[in-house]
N, C-alpha and C positions, 0 to 999 in steps of 0.2 A: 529378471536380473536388474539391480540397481545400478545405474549408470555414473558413478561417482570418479572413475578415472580422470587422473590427466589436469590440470589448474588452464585456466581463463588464458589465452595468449595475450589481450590486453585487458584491461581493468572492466569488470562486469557493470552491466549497466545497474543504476539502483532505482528508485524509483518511491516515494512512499504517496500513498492514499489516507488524508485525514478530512477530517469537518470539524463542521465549529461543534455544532449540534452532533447529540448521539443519535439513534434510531432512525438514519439515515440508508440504513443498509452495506455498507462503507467496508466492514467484514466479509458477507455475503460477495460485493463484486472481486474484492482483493482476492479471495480464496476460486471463484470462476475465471478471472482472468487470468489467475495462476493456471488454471486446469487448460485453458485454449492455447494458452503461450508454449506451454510443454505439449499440446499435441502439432502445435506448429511445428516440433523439433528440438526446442528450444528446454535445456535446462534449466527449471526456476525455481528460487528458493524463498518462499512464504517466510520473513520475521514477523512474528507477532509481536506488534511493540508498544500493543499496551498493557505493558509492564505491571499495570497490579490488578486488571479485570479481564485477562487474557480471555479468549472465546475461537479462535482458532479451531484447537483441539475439539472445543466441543462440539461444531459446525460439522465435525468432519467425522465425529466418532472416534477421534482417537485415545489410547491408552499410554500418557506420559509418564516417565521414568526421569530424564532429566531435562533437567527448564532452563531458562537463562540464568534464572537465582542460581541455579544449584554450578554454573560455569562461575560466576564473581564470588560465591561464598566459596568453595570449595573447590574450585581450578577443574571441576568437570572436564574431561575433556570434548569443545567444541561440536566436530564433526560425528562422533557418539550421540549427541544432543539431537540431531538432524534425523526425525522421523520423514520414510521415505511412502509416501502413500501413490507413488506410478512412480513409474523406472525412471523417469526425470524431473519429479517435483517432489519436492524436501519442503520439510516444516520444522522451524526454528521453535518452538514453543516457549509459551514463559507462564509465568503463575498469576494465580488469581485468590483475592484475596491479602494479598501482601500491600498495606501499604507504604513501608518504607521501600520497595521497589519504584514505587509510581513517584518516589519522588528522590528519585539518584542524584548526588550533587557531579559538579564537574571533573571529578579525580574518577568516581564512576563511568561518567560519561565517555572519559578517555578510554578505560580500561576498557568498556563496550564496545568502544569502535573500533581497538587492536583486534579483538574478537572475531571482530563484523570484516573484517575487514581479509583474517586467516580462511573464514569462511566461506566468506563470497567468491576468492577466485576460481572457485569449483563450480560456478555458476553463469551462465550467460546473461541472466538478469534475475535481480534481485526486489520483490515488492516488500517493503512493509507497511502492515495494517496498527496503525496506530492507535493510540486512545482519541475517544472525542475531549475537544477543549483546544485550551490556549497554556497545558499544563509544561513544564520544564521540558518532562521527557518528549512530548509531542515536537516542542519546538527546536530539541536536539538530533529529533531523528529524522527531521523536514530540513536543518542544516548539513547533514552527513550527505544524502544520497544527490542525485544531480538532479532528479524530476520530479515536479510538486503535483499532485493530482488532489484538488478541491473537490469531494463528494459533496452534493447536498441534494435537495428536492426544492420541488416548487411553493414549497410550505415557506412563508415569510421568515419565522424562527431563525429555520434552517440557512437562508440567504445571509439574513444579517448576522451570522454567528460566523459564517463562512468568510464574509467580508472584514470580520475584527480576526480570525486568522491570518486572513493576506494584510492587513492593514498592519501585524504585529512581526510578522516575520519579512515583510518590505521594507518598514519603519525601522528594525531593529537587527535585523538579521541580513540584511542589503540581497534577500531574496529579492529576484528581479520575473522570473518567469511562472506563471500558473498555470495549470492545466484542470479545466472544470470538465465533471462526468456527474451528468444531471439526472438523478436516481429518479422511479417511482412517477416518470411522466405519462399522461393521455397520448402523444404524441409527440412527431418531431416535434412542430410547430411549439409544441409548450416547453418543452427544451430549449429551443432557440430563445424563446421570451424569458427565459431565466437567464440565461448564459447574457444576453445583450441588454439589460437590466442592470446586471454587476458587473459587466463589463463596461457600461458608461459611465457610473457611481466610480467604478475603481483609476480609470483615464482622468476623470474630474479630481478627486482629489486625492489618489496616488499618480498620479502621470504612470501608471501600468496600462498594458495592453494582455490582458488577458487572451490565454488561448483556450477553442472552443475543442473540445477531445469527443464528446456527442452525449446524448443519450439514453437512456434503456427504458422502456414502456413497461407499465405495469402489466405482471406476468401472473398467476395463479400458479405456474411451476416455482416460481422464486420461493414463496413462503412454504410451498411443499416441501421442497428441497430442504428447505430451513430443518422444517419440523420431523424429515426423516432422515437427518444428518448425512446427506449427501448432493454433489454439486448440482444444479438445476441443467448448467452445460451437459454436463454427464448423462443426465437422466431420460433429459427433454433437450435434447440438441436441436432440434427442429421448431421449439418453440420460440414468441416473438423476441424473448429476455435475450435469449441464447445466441440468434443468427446475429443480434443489436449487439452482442458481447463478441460474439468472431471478428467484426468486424472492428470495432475496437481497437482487440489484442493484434491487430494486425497493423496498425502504429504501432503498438508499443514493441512489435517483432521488429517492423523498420529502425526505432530507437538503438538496437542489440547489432545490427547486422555489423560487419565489421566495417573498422574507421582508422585512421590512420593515428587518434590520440585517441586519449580520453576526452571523455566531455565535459566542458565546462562545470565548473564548480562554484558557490559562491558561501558566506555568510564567516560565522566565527569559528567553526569546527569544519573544516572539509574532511570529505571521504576519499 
């Protein structure tokens, strides 16, 4: 039974996951943290929001009928849109291949987040997996929600791409808070040397203070999971990716529990 009764008593928490760099795995944790969150109890609702290379769907093995295009071309209606793959986690899907999607101007952008916004109170918290880059819609949909989660690895690339996203949405968007989840590490310890690395670079010459979110060790279940479109949590729960990823979602459960407002917002679009 799919659990869709009933709207949000206050405003759902949102939350988006991007990188500078792609092949960061950034998809893979969005779509696992989704699965732990909902078996905490918790209703969650996966956007896919990279709008013209969606990958979502296909992580997951799903079969789409309507996508975010087909809601702004053709008034879709929304919650229709919302593939339910567990009684309490929903997939917002969008297309791939389209690039006049990936590049929405700002009357789009509006139209998206009345959307985003009808959709969401059905939800306890809400992740989106963004495109990698420094693209429009990236830095619209890192504006809307309240929680910035910086994916990357300990691959250089990956750091200084990750640092020209906080440096572009601090600079420009008066984004103030980050939250780094350090993919594809040997360990803590090498997790820790990434996170306080960008975090000294980012205090020196953005006066930020990065927040440290943790983790997740290289897994041989993760890319399994990849390759037999289904979640590595699900499969291999017991494995190191997996118990690194419980632990986790269990902030971001803290972030959802109830609060007497909403949570803070910042930049030129709030949610």
């Amino acid at each position: 039974m799919v659990e869709t009764t009933g709207r949000n008593a206050s405003r759902p928490v949102t939350a988006c996951l991007s990188s500078g760099k792609g092949g960061v795995g950034k998809t893979s944790l969005t779509v696992n943290l989704a699965y732990a969150l909902a078996q905490k109890g918790l209703r969650v609702l996966i956007v896919d929001g990279d709008l013209g290379l969606a990958n979502v769907d296909v992580l997951l093995g799903l079969q789409v009928k309507t996508t975010i295009r087909d809601i702004l071309d053709r008034g879709a209606d929304p919650l229709e849109a919302v593939i339910y793959v567990e009684p309490r986690l929903g997939v917002l899907p969008s297309s791939s291949g389209v690039p006049d999607l990936a590049n929405l101007g700002p009357q789009d952008h509006h139209e998206l987040g009345e959307i985003l916004k009808d959709i969401c109170c059905h939800f306890d918290i809400v992740l989106v997996d963004t495109a990698a880059g420094i693209g429009s819609s990236v830095l619209w949909f890192n504006t809307f929600v309240d929680y910035n989660i910086l994916v990357l690895t300990p691959d250089p690339t990956a750091m200084t791409d990750a640092y020209a996203l906080i440096k572009v949405l601090s600079r420009d968007y008066r984004r103030q808070n980050f939250h780094l989840l350090v993919n594809q590490v040997k360990n803590e310890a090498e997790a820790r040397q990434v996170y306080e690395h960008l975090s000294r670079v980012a205090s020196h010459f953005l006066n930020l203070n990065l927040d440290y979110l943790g983790g997740v060790p290289r897994d041989a279940s993760v890319s399994q999971g990849v390759r037999n479109q289904v979640p590595f949590i699900k499969v291999a729960p017991q494995s190191k990716a997996a118990l690194t990823l419980f632990r986790h979602a269990e902030r971001l459960r803290r972030w959802a529990s109830p609060r007497p407002g909403a949570h803070k917002t910042a930049g030129k679009a709030g949610g």
